[in-house]
N, C-alpha and C positions, 0 to 999 in steps of 0.2 A: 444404539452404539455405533462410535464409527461416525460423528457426526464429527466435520474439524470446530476448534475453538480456539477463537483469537485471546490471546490472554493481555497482550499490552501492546502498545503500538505507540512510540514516540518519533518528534520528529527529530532528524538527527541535522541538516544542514540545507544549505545551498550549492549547488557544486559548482565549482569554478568553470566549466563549461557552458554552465548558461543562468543567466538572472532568472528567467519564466521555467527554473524547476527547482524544486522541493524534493532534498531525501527523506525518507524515513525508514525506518526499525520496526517490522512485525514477527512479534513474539508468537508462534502456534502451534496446538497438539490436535493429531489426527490419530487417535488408536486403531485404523484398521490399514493405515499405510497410503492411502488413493490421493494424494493431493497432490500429487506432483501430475496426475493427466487432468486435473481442476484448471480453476483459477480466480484471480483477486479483484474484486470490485468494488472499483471506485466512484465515490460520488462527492462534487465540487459542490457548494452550495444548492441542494440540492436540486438542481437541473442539470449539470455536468458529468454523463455515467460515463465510464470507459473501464474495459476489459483487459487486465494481463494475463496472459498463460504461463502459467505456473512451470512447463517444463523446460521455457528459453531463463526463468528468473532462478528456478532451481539450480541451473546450469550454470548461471553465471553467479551464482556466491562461491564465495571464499572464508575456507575451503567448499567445493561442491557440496548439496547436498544429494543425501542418496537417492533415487527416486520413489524407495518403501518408506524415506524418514515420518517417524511418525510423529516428531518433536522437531523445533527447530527457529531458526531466527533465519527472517526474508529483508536484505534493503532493497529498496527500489527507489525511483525518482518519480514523482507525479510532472507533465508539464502545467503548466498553468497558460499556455499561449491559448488566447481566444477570450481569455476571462479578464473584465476593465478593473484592475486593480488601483484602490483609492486608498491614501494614507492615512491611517487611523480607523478605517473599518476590520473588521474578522471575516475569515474567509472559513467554512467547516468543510471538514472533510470527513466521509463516512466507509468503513472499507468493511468486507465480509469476503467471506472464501467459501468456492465453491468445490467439491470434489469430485472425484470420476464419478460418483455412485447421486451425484446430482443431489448432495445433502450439505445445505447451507449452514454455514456457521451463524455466532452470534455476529450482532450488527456493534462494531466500534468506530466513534466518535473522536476527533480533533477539533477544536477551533485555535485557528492563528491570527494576533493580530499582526495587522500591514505595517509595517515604517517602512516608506518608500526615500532610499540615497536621494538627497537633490544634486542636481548636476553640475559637475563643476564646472 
């Protein structure tokens, strides 16, 4: 008990501040409260891992959330700088969350495919 569970995760945009990052939307319940000193891991086609902590992303939704929340919706941005993006392939993205008490959630999956703007 007390393990978190990601229940859905979509992607939500692009953000106007930069081409090389991706929003998304994760949906997650942790019944014993600890997620907020955790955090979210990310994986880019599988070789690309990188680590958010939970109490700077907690922080920054809107409205906050609490740091006991045991329920809750996370956005954040992935960058994608470092990764050669080609038009017409899928890029997957794999995310899980970790909690204070060091107990991993399920593993959720995205693939995106690429249409790369050509340049005017």
């Amino acid at each position: 008990m007390g393990r978190p569970e990601i229940l859905d995760v979509n992607f939500l945009d692009i953000p106007s501040s930069s081409s090389q990052k991706l929003g998304f939307l994760l949906q997650f319940e942790d019944t014993d409260g600890d997620l907020e000193s955790g955090s979210l891991m990310v994986t880019v086609d599988e070789n690309i891992e990188s680590e958010i902590g939970l109490k700077e992303l907690f922080a920054a939704q809107r409205p906050k959330l609490l740091p006991t929340a045991s329920a809750g919706e996370l956005r954040f941005e992935v960058s994608l700088s470092g990764i050669n993006l080609v038009n017409g392939e899928f890029i997957d993205f794999e995310f899980a969350l970790c909690d204070a008490s060091g107990q991993t959630s399920n593993r959720t999956s995205l693939r995106l495919l690429t249409v790369l703007k050509e340049a005017d």
